[in-house]
C-alpha positions as CSV (number, residue, x, y, z in Angstrom):
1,X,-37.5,-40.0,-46.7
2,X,-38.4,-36.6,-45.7
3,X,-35.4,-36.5,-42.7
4,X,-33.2,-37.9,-44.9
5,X,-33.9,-34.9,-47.7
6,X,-33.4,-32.3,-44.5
7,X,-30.0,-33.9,-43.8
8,X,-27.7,-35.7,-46.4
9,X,-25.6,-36.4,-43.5
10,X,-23.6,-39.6,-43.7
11,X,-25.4,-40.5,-40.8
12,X,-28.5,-40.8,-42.4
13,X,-27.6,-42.8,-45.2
14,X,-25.0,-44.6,-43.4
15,X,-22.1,-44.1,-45.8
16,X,-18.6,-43.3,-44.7
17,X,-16.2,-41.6,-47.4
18,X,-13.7,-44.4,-47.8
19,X,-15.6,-46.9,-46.6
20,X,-15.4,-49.3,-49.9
21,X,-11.6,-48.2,-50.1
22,X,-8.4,-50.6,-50.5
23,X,-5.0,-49.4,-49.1
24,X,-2.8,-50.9,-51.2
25,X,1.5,-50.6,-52.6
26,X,0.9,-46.9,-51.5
27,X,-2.6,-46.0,-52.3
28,X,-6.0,-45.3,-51.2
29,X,-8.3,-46.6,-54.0
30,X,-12.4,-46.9,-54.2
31,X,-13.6,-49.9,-55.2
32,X,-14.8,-50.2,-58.0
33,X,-14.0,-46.9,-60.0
34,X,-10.4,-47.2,-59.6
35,X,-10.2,-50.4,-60.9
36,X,-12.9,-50.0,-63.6
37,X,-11.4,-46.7,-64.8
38,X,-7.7,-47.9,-64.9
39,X,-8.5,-51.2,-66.6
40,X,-10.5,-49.2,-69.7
41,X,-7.8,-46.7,-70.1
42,X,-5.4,-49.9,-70.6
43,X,-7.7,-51.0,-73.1
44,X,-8.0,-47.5,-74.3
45,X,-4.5,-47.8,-74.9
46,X,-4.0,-51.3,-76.4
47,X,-7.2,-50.1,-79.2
48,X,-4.7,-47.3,-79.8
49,X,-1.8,-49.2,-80.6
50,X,-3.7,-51.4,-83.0
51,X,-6.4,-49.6,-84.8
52,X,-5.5,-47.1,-87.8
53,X,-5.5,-43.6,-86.2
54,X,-7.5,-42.0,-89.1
55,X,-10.1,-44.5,-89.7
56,X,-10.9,-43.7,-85.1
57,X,-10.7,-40.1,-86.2
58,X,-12.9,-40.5,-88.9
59,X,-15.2,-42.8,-87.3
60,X,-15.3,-40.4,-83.6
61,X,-15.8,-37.2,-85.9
62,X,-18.9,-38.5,-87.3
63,X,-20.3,-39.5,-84.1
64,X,-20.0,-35.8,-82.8
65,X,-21.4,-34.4,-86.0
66,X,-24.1,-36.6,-85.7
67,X,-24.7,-35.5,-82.2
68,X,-24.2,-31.8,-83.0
69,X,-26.5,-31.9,-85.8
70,X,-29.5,-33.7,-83.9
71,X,-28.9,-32.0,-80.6
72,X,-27.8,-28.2,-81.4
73,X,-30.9,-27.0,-80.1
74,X,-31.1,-29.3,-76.6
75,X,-27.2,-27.6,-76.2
76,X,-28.0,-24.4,-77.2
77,X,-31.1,-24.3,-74.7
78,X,-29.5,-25.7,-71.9
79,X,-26.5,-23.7,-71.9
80,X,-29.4,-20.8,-71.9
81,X,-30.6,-22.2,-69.1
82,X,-27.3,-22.4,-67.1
83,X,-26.4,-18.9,-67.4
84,X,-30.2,-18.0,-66.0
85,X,-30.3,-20.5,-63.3
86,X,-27.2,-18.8,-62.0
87,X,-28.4,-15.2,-62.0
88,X,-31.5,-16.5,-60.5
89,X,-29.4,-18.1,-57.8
90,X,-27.2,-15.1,-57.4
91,X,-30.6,-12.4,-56.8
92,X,-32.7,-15.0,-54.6
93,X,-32.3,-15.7,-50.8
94,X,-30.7,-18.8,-51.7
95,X,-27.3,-16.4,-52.5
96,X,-26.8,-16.2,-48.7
97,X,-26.0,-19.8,-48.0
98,X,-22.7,-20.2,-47.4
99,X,-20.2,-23.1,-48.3
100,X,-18.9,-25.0,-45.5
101,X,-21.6,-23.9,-43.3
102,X,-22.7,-20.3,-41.6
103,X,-19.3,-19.9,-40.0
104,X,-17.2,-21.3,-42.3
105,X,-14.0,-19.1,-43.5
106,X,-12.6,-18.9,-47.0
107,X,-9.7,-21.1,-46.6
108,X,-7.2,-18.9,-49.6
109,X,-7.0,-15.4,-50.3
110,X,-9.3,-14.2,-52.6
111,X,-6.8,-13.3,-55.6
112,X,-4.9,-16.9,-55.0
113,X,-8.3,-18.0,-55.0
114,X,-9.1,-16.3,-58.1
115,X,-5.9,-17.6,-60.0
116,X,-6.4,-21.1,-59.2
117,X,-9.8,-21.3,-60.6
118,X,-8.8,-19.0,-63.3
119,X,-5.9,-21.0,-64.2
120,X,-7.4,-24.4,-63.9
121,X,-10.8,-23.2,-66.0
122,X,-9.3,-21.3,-69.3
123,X,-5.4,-22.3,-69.7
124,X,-3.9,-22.1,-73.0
125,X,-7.2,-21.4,-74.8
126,X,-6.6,-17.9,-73.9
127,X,-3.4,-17.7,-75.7
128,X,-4.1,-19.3,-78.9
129,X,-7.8,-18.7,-79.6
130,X,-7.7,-15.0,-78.6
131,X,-6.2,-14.2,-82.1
132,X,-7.1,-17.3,-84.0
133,X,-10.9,-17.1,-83.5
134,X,-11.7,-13.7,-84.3
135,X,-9.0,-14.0,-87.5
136,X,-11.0,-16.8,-88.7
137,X,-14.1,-15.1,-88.4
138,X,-13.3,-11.9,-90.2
139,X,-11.7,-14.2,-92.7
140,X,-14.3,-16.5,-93.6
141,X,-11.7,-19.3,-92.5
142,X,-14.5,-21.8,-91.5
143,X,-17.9,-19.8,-91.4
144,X,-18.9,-16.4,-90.4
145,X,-21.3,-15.7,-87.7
146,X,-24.5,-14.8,-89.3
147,X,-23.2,-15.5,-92.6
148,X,-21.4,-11.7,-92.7
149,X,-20.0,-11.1,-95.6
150,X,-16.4,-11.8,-94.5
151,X,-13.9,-8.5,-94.4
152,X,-16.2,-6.1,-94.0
153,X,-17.0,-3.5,-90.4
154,X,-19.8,-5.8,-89.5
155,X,-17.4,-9.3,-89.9
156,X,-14.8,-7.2,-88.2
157,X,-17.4,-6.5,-85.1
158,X,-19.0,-9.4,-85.0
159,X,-15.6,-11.5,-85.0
160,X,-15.1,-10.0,-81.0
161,X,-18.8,-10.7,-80.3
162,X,-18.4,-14.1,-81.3
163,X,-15.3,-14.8,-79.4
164,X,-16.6,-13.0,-76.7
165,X,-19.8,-15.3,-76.4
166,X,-17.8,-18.7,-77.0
167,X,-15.4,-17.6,-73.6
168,X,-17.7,-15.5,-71.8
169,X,-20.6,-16.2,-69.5
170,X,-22.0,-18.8,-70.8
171,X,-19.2,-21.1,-70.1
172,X,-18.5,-19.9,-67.0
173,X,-22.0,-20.6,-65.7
174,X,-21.2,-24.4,-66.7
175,X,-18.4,-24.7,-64.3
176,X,-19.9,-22.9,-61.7
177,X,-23.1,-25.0,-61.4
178,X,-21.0,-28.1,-61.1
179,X,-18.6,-26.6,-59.2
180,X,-21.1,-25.0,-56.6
181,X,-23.3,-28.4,-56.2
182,X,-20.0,-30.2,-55.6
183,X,-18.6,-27.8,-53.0
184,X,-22.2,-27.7,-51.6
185,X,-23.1,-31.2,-51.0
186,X,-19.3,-31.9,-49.7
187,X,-18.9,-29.2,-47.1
188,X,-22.0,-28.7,-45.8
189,X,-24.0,-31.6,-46.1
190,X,-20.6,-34.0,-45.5
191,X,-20.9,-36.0,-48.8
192,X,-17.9,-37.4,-50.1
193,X,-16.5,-34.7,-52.7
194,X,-17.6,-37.0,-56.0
195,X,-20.3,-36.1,-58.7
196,X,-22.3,-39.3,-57.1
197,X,-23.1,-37.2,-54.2
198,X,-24.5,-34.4,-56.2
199,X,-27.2,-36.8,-56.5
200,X,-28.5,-38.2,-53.3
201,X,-31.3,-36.4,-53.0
202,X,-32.5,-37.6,-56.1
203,X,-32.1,-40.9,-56.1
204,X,-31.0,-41.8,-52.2
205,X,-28.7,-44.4,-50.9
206,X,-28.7,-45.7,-55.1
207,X,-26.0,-43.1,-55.7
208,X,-23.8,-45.3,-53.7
209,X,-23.7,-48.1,-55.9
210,X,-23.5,-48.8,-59.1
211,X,-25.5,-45.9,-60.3
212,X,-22.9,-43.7,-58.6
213,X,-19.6,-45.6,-59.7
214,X,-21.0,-45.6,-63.4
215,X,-21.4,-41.6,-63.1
216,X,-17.8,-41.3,-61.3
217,X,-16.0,-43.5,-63.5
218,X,-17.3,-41.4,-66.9
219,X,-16.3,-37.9,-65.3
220,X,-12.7,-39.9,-65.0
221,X,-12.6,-41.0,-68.0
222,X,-14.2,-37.5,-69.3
223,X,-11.4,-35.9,-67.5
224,X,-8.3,-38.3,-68.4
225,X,-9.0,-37.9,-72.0
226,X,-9.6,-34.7,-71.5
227,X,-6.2,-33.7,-70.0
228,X,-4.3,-36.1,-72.3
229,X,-5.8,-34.6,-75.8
230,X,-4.9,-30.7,-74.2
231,X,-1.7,-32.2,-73.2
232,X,-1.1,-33.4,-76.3
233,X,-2.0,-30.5,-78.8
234,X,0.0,-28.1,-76.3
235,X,3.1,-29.7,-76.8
236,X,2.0,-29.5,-80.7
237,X,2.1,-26.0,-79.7
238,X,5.0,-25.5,-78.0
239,X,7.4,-27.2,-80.1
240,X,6.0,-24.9,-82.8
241,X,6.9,-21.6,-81.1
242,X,10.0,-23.6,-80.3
243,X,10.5,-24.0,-83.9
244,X,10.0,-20.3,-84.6
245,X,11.4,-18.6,-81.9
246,X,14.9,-20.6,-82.1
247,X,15.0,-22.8,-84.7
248,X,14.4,-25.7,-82.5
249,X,12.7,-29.1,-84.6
250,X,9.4,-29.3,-84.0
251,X,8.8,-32.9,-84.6
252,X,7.9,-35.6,-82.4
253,X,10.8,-35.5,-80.0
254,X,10.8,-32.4,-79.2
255,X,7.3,-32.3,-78.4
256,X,7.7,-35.6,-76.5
257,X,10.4,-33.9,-74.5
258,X,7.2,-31.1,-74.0
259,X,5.5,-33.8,-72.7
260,X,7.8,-35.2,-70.3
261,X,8.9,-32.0,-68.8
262,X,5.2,-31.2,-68.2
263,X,4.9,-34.4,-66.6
264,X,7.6,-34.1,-64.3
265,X,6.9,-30.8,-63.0
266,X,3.6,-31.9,-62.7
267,X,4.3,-34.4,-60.6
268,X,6.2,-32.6,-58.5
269,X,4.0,-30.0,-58.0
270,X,0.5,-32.5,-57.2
271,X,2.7,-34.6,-54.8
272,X,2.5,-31.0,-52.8
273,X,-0.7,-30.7,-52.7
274,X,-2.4,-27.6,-53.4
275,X,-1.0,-25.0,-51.0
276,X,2.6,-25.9,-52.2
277,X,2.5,-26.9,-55.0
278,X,-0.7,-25.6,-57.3
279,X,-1.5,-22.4,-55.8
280,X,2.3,-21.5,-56.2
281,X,1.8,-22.5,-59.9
282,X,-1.1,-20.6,-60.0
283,X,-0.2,-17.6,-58.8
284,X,3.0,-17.9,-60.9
285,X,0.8,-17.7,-64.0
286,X,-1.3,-14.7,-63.5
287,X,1.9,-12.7,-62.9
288,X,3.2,-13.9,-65.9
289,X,-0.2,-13.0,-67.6
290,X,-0.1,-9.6,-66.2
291,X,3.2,-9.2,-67.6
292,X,2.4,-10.2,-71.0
293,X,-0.9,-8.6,-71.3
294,X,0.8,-5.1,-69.9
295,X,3.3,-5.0,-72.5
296,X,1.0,-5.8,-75.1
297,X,-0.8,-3.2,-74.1
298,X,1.7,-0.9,-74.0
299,X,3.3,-1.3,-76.9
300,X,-0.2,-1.3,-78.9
301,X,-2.0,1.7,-76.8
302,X,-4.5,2.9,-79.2
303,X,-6.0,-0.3,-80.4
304,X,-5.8,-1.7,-76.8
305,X,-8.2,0.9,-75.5
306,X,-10.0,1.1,-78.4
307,X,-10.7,-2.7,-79.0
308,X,-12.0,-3.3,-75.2
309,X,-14.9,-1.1,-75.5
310,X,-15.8,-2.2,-78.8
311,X,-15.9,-6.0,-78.1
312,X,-17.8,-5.3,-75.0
313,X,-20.5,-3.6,-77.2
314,X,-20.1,-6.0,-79.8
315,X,-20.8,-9.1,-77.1
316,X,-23.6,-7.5,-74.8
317,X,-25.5,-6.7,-78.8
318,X,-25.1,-9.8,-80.2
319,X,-25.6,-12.1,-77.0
320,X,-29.2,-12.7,-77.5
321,X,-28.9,-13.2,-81.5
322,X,-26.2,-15.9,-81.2
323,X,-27.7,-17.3,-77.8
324,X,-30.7,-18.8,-80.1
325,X,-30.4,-21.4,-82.0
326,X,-33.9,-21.0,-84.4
327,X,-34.1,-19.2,-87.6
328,X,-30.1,-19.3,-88.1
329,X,-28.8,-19.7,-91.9
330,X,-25.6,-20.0,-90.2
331,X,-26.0,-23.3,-89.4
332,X,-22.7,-24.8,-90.4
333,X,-21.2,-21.9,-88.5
334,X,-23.4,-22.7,-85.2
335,X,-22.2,-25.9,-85.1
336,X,-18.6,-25.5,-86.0
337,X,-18.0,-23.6,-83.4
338,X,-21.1,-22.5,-81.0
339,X,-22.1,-26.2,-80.2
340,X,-18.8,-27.6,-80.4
341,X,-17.6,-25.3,-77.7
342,X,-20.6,-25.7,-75.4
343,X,-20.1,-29.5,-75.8
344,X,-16.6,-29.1,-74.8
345,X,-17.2,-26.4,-72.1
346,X,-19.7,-29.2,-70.7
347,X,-17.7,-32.4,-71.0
348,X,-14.4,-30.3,-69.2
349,X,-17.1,-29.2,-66.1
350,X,-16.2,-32.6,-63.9
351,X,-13.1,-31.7,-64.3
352,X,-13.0,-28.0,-64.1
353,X,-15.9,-28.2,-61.6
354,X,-14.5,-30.4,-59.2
355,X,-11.1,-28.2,-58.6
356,X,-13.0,-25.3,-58.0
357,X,-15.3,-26.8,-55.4
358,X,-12.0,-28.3,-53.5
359,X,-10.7,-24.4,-53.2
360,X,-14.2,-22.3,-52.6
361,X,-15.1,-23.3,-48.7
362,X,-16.3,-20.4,-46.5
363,X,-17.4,-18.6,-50.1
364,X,-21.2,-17.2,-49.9
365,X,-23.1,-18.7,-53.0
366,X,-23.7,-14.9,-54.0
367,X,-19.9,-14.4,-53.7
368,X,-19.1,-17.3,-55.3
369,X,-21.4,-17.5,-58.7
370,X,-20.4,-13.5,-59.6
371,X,-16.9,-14.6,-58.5
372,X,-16.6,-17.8,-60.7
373,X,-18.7,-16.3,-63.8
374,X,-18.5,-12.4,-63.6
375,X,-14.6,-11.9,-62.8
376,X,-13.0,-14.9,-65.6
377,X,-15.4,-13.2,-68.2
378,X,-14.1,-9.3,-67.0
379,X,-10.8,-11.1,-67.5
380,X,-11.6,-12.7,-70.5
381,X,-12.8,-9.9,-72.4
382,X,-9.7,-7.8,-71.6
383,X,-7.9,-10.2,-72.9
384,X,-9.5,-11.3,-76.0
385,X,-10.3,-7.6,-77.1
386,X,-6.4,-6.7,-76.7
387,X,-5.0,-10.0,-78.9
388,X,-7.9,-9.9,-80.6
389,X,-7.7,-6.2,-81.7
390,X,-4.5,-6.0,-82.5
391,X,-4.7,-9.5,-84.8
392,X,-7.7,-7.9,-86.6
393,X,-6.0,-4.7,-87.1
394,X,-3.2,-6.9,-88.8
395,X,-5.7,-8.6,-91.0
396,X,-7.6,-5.4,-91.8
397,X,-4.0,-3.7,-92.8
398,X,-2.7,-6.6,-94.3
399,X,0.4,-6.5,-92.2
400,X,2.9,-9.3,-91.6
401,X,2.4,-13.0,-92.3
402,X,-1.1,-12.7,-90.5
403,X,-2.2,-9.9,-92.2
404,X,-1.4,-10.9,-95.7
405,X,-2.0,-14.9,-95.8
406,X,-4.2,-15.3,-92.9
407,X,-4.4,-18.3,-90.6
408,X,-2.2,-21.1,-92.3
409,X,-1.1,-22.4,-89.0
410,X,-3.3,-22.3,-86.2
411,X,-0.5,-23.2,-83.5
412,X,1.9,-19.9,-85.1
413,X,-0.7,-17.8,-85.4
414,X,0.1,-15.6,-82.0
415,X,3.8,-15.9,-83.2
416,X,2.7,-14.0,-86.4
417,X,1.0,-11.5,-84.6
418,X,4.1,-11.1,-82.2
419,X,6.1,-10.6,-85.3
420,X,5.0,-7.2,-85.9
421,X,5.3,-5.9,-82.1
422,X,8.5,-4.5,-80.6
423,X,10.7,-7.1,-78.8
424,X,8.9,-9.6,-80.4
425,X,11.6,-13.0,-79.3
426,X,10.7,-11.3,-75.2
427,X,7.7,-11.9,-75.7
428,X,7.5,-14.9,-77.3
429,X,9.5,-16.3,-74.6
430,X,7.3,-15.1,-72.3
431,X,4.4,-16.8,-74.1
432,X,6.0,-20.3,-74.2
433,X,7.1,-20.0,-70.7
434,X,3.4,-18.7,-70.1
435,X,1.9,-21.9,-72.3
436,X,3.8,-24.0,-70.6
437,X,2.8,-23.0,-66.8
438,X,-0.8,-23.4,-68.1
439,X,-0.2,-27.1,-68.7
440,X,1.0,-27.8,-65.8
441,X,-1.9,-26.2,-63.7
442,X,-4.7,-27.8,-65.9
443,X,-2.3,-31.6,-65.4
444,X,-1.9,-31.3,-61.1
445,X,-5.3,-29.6,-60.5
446,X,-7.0,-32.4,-63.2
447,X,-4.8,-34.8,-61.4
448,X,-6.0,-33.8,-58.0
449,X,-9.9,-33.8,-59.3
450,X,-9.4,-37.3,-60.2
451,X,-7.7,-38.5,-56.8
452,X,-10.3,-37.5,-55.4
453,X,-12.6,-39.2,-57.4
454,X,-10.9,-42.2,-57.6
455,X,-10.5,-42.4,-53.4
456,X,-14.3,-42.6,-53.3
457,X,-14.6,-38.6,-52.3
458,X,-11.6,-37.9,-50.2
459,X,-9.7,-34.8,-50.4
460,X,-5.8,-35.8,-49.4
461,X,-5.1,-39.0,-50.6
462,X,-1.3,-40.7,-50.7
463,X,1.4,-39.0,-52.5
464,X,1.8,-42.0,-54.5
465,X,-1.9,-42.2,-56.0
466,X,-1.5,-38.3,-57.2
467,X,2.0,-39.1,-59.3
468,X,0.2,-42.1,-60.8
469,X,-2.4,-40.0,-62.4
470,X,-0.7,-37.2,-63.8
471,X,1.7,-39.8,-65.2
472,X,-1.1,-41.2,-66.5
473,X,-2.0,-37.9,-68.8
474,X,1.4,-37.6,-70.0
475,X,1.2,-41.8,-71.2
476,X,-1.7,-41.2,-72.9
477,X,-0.6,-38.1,-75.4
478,X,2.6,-39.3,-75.2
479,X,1.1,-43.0,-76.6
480,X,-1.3,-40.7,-79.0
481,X,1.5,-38.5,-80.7
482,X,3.5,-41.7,-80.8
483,X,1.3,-43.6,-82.6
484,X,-0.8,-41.3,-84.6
485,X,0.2,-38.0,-83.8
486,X,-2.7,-35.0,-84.7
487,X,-4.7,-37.5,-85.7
488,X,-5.2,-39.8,-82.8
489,X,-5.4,-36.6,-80.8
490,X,-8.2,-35.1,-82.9
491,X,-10.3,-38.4,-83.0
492,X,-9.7,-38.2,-79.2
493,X,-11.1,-34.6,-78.9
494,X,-14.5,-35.8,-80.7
495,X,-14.6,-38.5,-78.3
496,X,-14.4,-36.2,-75.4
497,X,-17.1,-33.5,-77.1
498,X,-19.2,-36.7,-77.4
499,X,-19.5,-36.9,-73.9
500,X,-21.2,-33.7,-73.7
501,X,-24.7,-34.8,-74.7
502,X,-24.9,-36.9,-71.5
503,X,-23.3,-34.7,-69.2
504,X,-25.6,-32.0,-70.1
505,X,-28.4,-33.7,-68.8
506,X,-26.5,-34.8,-65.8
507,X,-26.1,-30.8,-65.4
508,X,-29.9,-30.5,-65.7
509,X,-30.4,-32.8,-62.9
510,X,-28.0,-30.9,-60.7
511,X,-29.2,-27.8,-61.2
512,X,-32.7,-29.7,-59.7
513,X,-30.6,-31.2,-57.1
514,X,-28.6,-28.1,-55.8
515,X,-32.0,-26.4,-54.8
516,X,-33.8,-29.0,-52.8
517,X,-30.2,-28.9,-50.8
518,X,-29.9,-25.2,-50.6
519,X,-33.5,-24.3,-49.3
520,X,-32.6,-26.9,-46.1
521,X,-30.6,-24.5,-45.2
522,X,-32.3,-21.1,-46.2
523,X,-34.2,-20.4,-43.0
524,X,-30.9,-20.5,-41.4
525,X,-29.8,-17.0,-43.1
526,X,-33.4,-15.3,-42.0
């Protein structure tokens, strides 16, 4: 057992990616995850079509309240734990490992690298949340953090803080310790690129079997349903600022018509693989994000600069306080949002995870963990402190429809804030366009993530197998908003949180798992 720790070649265990594979009508499919996976999202669907929409919502929302409740502190602590093992990793020896091997070179440039994981790891979140969560905050709209009283300078502080902490560092570290085993165990040890392998040096030549294909098929699932509820609330979205940018119905053909167009480019752009087809994407979006963001600023100079230092203080002051979860009152708040969002974070890292292992080879683990946690959150706070800032300073001066009647549309609440900014229509254009783009990216890399999981671990699979999954994610919100519209979706999304409790564990094990692999190779960077 001791060799076989040293190694985790395929040799030594005498697995061969592909080996349990069927080539079939086009495809390239493991045995049994495929199958199993495909044949419970049928049912999935079918359950759908006959069961009352509200009464799954209902039924799924109590499950994750129930979880939340019970578990705050396990998520709370783990997620602790996450952002520590990573530093920890970052200022050991360990950080000189290199993915891929002591020779290995990054295989994309460092700013296309940058965009894809960027791209793939927040999407629209960033647009909608970076005003709607620090509104709701200052407004008492569900909770306060702390239980500040609500339109005062502290709620007003504390609002950035909070958004800071829920899309800052913590997160990050999540996808970065899956996405760092994965990338690990595939390129230098020669694993098949699945979560199975992650953990063979746990529990051996067991992660083959059925062990292994019950972990697999749950991070496809986790990721499908995943996808297809963001897919699904997006076009929501969309068709909103449709609605009130030109006029355009917002009801359920339109945002079928979201859905489709999604789809198709989707399609299009997975059948290319990632060098033609998501990096283009990717790269795509971050010059439209520069765009947008530098006109914001622009136009909104003084609360720009102002707001960016301000959240940054507010965040690094108020990391500790709303990183523990003992002595709160703000209990109702913690959950709401705090656990909910590390559930989420954690039941998206398969997914998230995955895409950013596939495009980090020749990356130092030093380089990588600053890269993947330090740079999105240096991003992310720019961000959130320049919507953010300027939506407060709406709310605070009772300006426009934000300012004077708060949130009463989540989905419009950017459009208010854009209402009150010059060329507001640009801009708004920009922002769908920009939305939309984000879809896409999270639909082909998530599409990508689950070929490969679904191939048993290989990394270019047929072009056939990649359009069958991302038409996949557009059935399934498609089917959701058909049949129960923002209900179905919603009762979807607790479903998905749900997953978190066991993933989090999973994540515990890796992080055990990641260094028995990475000190086989330590003496090698003496």
């Amino acid at each position: 057992m001791e060799n076989t720790i040293k190694k985790y070649s395929i040799e030594t265990t005498d697995y061969q990616v592909g080996q349990d594979n069927i080539q079939k009508w086009g495809f390239d499919i493991h045995n049994p995850v495929f199958g199993v996976s495909a044949t419970l999202i049928l049912v999935f669907l079918c359950a759908l079509l006959l069961t009352d929409p509200t009464v799954a919502k209902e039924s799924l929302n109590s499950l994750k309240s129930s979880i939340m409740m019970n578990f705050d502190s396990f998520f709370m602590w783990a997620t602790n734990f996450f952002v520590l093992f990573t530093f920890v990793l970052i200022l050991s020896p360990l950080g000189k490992v290199r993915i891929g091997g002591k020779d290995a070179k990054p295989e994309h440039s460092t700013l296309s690298w940058l965009s894809m994981l960027f791209a793939a790891g927040m999407g629209i979140g960033l647009l909608f949340w970076s005003v709607a969560e620090p509104t709701a905050y200052l407004t008492n709209w569900y909770g306060t953090p702390f239980n500040v009283e609500a339109h005062t300078s502290d709620a007003k502080s504390l609002a950035m803080g909070a958004t800071m902490f829920h899309w800052g560092i913590h997160g990050w570290a999540i996808y970065a310790i899956v996405a760092l085993s994965l990338a690990y165990f595939a390129f230098n040890k020669g694993l098949p690129l699945s979560i199975r392998s992650v953990f063979y040096p746990i529990f051996g030549d067991r992660a083959w079997g059925w062990l292994g294909h019950i972990i697999d098929i749950l991070a496809v699932l986790a990721t499908l349903f995943g996808l297809a509820t963001s897919l699904g609330l997006g076009a929501q979205q969309a068709a909103s600022g449709l609605n009130h940018v030109f006029g355009i119905d917002s009801g359920i053909s339109t945002q079928l018509i979201v859905i489709a167009f999604v789809t198709l480019i989707a399609s299009f752009s997975v059948a290319r693989g990632i060098h033609g087809g998501v990096k283009v994407l990717s790269n795509m979006n971050m010059v439209f994000a520069a765009l947008l963001i530098l006109f914001v600023i622009a136009v909104s100079l003084d609360i720009a600069f102002s707001s960016i230092p301000e959240t940054l203080f507010a965040y690094l002051g108020n990391l500790i306080p709303l990183s523990v979860p003992h002595g709160r009152e703000d209990t109702t708040w913690m959950h709401g949002w705090t656990v909910f969002y590390w559930a989420w974070w954690i039941s998206w890292s398969p997914f998230v995870g995955m895409f950013i292992a596939r495009v980090s080879k020749g990356r130092t683990v030093r380089e990588f963990l600053l890269c993947v946690v330090a740079v999105p959150t240096l991003m992310t706070l720019i961000w959130m402190s320049v919507f953010g800032g300027i939506a407060l300073d709406q709310v605070v001066n009772q300006v426009g429809e934000l300012g004077t009647k708060g949130i009463t549309d989540v989905s419009l609440t950017l459009f208010h804030v854009y209402d009150q900014l010059p060329m507001s229509t640009l801009i708004s254009v920009i922002s769908i366009a920009l939305v939309l783009i984000f879809f896409i990216t999270s639909s082909d890399s998530g599409s990508l993530v689950i070929d490969s999981i679904t191939s048993g671990g290989k990394m270019d699979v047929p072009v056939p197998q990649r359009i069958f999954w991302a038409t996949v994610e557009g059935a399934i919100a498609a089917v959701m908003l058909w049949v129960g519209g923002k209900e179905a979706l919603q009762a979807l999304q607790s479903g998905v949180v749900a997953t978190g409790l066991p993933f989090t564990v999973v994540l515990l094990l890796m992080c055990f798992s990641l260094i028995k692999g990475l000190r086989t190779e330590q003496a090698l960077y003496e």
